[in-house]
Residue, then its C-alpha position, 0 to 999 in steps of 0.5 A: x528595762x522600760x523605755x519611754x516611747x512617747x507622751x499622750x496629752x488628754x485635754x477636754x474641749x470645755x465649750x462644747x460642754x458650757x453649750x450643752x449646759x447652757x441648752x439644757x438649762x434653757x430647756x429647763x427654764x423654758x419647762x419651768x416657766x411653761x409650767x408656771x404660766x399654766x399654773x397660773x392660768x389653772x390658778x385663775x380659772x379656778x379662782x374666778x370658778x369658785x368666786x364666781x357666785x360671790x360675782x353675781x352677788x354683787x349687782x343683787x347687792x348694789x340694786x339692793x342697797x338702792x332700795x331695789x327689793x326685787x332682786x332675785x338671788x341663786x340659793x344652791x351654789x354649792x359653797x356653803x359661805x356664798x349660800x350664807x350670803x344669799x340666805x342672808x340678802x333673801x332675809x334681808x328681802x323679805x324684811x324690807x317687803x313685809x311687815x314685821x309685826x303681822x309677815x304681810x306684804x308691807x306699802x312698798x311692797x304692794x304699791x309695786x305689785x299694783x302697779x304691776x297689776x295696772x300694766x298686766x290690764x292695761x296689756x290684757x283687759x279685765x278687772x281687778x279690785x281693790x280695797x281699803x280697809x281701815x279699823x274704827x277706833x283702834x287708837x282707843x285700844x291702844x290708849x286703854x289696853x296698851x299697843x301689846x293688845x293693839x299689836x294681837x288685834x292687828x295679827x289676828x285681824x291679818x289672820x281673819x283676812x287671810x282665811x276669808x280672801x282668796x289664794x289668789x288675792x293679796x292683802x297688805x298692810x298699808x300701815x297703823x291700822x290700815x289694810x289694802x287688798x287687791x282681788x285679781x280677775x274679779x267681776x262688779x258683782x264678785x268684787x260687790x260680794x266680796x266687800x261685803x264677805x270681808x265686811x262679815x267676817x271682820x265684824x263676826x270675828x271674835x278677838x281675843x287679847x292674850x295676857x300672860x299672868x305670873x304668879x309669885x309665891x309668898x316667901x316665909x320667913 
């Protein structure tokens, strides 16, 4: 038969295991929150990386709105919307410097650069000229043939002076039928023969109005 000799009694210490649950759970969330942290310190590095072009826009666009237009904008960033932006503030550059009607520097913009032309003689020496250049009688062409022909007069007039001046001269229009040329690093006798190749050259041009004619066929009935 079977004879009981004794009795085992099994039991499991339960706070040795809560403290290696409880370790492991502190190691877990110590992981968990170290990858957190430089999940969001990655996050931020790569956010003020690739808005870091956006960034430097701002100061351009903050000078530009107060009328600054000498502001100079990074064209080659590699984000295709940033460039956008900047191909846009450039535009918006240009219009605010040149005159639309003819593409010349307009008064703002010359008025800055000679005063900058002033202070590099001032520093350096030499000479420069300046000339005014003001077209007799154009308000006639306006009244008789309309501010279409004045507007082709005023573009081929800019054209003629473009071709006689220098590549080194700047010619802007000052406004209405007004032009300014500033000749740089020029002689008495250069800046003379100068005045007198512009003179020639706007005189012996020939200026011709262009007129667009439609024509319209007779309907039969």
């Amino acid at each position: 038969g079977v004879r009981v000799i004794g009795y085992l009694d099994l039991g499991i210490d339960t706070g040795y295991y809560h403290q290696e649950f409880m370790r492991s759970v502190l190691r877990g969330s110590g992981l968990i929150a170290a990858l957190l942290l430089l999940a969001l310190i990655a996050g931020r590095w790569l956010v003020r990386r690739w808005l870091a072009p956006l960034t430097e826009l701002r100061v351009p666009l903050e000078r530009l709105a107060r009328g600054d237009t000498s502001v100079t904008v990074a064209r080659h960033t590699g984000h295709a919307e940033i460039e956008a932006i900047g191909a846009a503030v450039q535009q918006l550059q240009r219009q605010a410097d040149h005159d639309l009607l003819t593409g010349l520097p307009n008064r703002g913009c010359f008025t800055r650069l000679l005063e900058q032309e002033r202070q590099r003689l001032q520093q350096s020496g030499g000479c420069s000229a300046l000339y005014f250049i003001d077209l007799d009688q154009f308000k006639y062409i306006n009244d008789t043939l309309g501010h279409g022909a004045g507007d082709q007069l005023l573009v081929q007039v800019a054209q003629v002076l473009r071709h006689r001046l220098r590549t080194s001269d700047l010619l802007a229009r000052f406004g209405g039928d007004e032009f300014m040329v500033l000749a740089h690093d020029v002689t008495v006798a250069q800046a003379l023969e100068l005045a007198a190749g512009i003179n020639r050259a706007v005189n012996e041009a020939r200026i011709v109005e262009r007129v667009t004619i439609c024509r319209s066929g007779a309907r039969r009935g």
